[in-house]
N, C-alpha and C positions, 0 to 999 in steps of 0.2 A: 504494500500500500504506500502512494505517495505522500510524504509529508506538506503541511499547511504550506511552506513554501514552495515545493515543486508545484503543486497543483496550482499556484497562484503564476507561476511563472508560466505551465503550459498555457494557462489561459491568457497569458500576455503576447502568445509568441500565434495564437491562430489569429488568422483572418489577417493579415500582415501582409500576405502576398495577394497580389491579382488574382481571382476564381475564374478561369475560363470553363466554358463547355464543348466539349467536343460531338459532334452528330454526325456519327457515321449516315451514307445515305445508301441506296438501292441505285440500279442502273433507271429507274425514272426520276429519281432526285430525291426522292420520299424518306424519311429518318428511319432507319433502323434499330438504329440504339444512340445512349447519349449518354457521357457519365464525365465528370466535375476532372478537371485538370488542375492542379495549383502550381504556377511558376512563376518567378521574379519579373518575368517582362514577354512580351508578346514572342521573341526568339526562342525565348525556352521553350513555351509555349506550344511555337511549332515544331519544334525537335521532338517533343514526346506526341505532338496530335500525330506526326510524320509514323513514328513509331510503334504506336498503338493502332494506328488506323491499316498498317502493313500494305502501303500501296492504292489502297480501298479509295470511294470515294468518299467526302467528308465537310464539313466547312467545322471551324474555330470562331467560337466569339466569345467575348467579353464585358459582360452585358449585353446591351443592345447593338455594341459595334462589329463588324463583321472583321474578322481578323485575316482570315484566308478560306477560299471557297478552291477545292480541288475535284475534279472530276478525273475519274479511268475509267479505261476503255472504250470502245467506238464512239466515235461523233463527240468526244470530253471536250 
């Protein structure tokens, strides 16, 4: 179990970095899946969307901003 100060510390140290999302998409564009990215700035960002997405097609945002929209495969 943590003590009073660690637990105060973890709770100093969340939400500190940008929360993007990631949404894999289908070959019509449609989300397949979506799940929460945390990294220091929009590069990091896209190195693990790059990563996790394996090629896929996908967009990144950050909040409301679009960060990168990638499409694969025919007519991308």
């Amino acid at each position: 179990m943590l003590g009073h100060d660690s637990c105060r510390a973890a709770k100093r140290g969340r939400g500190l970095l940008p929360n993007y999302r990631l949404y894999r998409l289908d070959g019509a564009g449609k989300i397949t899946n979506a799940e929460w990215i945390e990294a220091s700035g929009d590069e990091d960002a896209l190195v693990e969307a790059r990563g996790r997405a394996q090629a896929g097609s996908f967009e990144l945002w950050e909040k409301n901003r679009l960060i990168e929209r990638f499409r694969s495969g025919p007519g991308a």
